[in-house]
MIMITOR-585324 format. One line per 2 residues: number of its first residue (from 1); for each residue z negated, x negated, y negated of C-alpha. Coordinates in steps of 0.02 Angstrom, whole numbers, plus 50000, padded with zeros to 5 digits. Example, Ala and Ser with C-alpha at 12.3 -4.5 7.8 and 13.67 -1.06 7.14 Angstrom:
// residues 2
1) 49610/49385/50225 | 49643/49316/50053 .
This chain:
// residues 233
1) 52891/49305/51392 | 52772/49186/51287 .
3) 52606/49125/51382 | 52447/49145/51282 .
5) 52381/48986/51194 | 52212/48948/51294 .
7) 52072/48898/51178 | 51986/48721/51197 .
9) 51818/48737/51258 | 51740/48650/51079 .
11) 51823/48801/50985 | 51748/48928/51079 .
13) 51589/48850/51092 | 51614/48850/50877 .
15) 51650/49013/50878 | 51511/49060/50982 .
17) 51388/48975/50899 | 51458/49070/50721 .
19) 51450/49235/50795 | 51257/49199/50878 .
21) 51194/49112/50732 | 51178/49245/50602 .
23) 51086/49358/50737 | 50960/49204/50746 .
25) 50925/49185/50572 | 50902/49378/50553 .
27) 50782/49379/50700 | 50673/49229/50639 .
29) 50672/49309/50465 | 50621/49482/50539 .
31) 50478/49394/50634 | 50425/49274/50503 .
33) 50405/49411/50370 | 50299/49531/50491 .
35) 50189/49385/50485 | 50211/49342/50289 .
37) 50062/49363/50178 | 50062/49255/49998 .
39) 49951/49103/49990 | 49783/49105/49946 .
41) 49797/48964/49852 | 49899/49066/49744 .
43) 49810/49232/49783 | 49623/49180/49841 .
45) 49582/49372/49829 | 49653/49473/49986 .
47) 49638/49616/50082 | 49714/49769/50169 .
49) 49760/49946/50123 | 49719/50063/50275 .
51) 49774/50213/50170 | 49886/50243/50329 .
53) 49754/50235/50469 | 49609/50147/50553 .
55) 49668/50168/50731 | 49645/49990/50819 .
57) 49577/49927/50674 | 49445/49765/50707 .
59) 49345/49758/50541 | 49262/49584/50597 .
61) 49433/49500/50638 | 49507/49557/50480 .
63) 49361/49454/50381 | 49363/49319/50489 .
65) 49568/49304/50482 | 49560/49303/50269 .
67) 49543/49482/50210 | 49417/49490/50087 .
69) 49414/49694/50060 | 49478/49864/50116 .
71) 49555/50025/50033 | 49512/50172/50148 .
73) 49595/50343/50145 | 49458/50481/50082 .
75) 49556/50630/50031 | 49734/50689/50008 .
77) 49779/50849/49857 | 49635/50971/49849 .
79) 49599/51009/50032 | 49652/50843/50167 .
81) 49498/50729/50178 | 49491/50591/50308 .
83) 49379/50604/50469 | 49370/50430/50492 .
85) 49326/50378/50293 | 49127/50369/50335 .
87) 49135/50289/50507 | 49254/50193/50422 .
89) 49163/50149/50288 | 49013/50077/50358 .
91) 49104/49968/50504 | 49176/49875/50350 .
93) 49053/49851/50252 | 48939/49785/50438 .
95) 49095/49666/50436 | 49064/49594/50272 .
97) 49210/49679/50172 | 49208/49752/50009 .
99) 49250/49942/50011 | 49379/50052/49921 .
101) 49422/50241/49918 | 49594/50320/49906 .
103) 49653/50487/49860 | 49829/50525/49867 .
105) 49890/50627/49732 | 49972/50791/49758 .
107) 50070/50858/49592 | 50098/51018/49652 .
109) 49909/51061/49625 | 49791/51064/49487 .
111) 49684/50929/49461 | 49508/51013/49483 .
113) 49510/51056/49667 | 49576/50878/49709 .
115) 49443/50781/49602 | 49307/50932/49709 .
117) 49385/50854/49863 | 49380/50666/49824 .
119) 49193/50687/49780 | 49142/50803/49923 .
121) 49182/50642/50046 | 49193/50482/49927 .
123) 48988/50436/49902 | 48935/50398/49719 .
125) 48879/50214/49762 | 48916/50083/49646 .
127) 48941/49955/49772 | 49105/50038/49800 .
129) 49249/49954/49722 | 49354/50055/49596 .
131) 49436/50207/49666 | 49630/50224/49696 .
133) 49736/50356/49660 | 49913/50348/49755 .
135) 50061/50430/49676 | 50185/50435/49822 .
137) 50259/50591/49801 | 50342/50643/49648 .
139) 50348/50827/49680 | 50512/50882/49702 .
141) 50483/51008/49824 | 50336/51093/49743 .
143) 50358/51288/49765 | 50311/51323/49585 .
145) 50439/51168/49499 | 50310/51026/49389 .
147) 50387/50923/49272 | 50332/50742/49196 .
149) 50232/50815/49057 | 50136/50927/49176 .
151) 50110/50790/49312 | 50032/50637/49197 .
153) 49925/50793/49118 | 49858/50832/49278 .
155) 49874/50660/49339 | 49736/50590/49183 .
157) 49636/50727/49214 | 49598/50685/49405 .
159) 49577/50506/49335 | 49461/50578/49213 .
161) 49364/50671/49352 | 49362/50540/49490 .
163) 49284/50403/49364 | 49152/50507/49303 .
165) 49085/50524/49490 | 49139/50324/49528 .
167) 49084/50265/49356 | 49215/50124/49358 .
169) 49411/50150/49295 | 49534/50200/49436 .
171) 49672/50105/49497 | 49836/50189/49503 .
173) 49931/50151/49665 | 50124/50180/49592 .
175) 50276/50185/49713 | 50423/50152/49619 .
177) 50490/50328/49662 | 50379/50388/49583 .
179) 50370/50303/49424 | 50558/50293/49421 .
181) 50511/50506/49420 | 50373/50518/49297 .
183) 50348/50344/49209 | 50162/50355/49204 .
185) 50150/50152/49214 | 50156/50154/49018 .
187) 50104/50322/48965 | 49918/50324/49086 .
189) 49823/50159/49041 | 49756/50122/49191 .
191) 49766/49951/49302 | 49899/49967/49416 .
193) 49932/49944/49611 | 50104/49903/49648 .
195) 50205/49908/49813 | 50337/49754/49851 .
197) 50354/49669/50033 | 50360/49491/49962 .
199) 50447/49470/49829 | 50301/49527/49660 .
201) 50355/49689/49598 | 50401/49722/49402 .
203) 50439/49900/49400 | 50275/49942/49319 .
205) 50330/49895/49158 | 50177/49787/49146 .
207) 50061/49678/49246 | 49984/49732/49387 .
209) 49824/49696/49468 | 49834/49750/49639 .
211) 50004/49701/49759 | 50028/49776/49924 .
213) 50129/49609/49972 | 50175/49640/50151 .
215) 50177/49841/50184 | 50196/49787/50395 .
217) 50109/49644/50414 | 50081/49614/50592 .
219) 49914/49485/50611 | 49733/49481/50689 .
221) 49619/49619/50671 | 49741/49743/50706 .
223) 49851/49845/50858 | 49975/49903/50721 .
225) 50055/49854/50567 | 49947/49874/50411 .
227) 49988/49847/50213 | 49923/49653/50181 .
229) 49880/49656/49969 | 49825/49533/49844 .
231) 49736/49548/49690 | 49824/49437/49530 .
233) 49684/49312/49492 .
């Protein structure tokens, strides 16, 4: 019967060292990206979309780490409106930040009652910057089925509605499910707010002017991940 071949101790050192080292380069990457946010000499404009929550949220530590402004959730389709937008709202602006409103589209619902519900919450101040509107869902599971036509009709006519009470343009906050669904990037002229953890996203169409750069960025000023952004100078 043959004996096994033992292995010198450099090769299975080697062969360690092969095995461990991807797993190290995976977990620096994963840790050096939560961190990530593009340079502000590149990108001296920054900030932070809260869209998702204010819970452990330290206004004056996210000014003093390099976030120069905030996009709030204020309402959601025609009836979801934030408790914490107003609190919210003035902590940020005692902080020093600039102040944005978001509504998150629904297309499964006329326009009219969610424009009624953005302004019932969303204050008519000019010292707010320009509205948001994010299109996250594309609808497919809308009980009464919407198509593209019906959803950028709807979708211009909540613009419409929101700007009149804002008095400044909207932004449109696109995910690329979304437009990949309904292509409003080209069809709605409106600035745009794209979503890309670091690399600068294209699928727009166009240039945008708002980049959610790091959608789990893990810094000061915060117990949880929040959505670091940049506006193109």
């Amino acid at each position: 019967m043959a004996r096994k071949t033992k292995r010198p101790l450099w090769l299975k050192a080697l062969l360690v060292l092969l095995i461990a080292a991807p797993v190290g380069v995976a977990v620096w990457l994963y840790q050096d990206l939560r961190h990530w946010r593009p340079e502000e000499s590149a990108f001296p404009e920054q900030g932070v979309d809260l869209s998702r929550g204010i819970a452990g949220v330290n206004f004056e530590v996210l000014k003093g780490s390099g976030a120069d402004f905030v996009y709030l959730s204020a309402s959601a389709g025609d009836g979801e409106r934030s408790a914490e937008f107003t609190r919210a709202l003035v902590a940020a602006r005692k902080a020093g930040l600039e102040v944005g409103a978001v509504h998150r589209f629904d297309p499964c619902v006329p326009a009219d009652g969610q424009s009624a519900n953005f302004v019932t919450i969303v204050p008519r101040d000019p010292a707010l910057l320009p509205p948001a509107i994010e299109l996250s869902d594309p609808g497919a599971d809308c009980i009464d089925p919407v198509d593209s036509g019906q959803v950028r009709s709807e979708l211009t006519i909540l613009a419409n509605q929101i700007e009149a009470h804002a008095g400044k343009p909207a932004i449109l906050k696109v995910s690329r499910e979304f437009e990949a669904a309904h292509g409003v990037a080209a069809r709605i002229e409106r600035n745009l707010w794209l979503v890309r953890t670091r690399f600068e996203p294209d699928y727009g169409g166009r240039p945008w002017l708002l980049w959610t750069a790091n959608e789990n960025y893990v810094g000061p000023g915060s117990e949880e991940p929040i959505e670091w952004m940049v506006v193109r100078p």
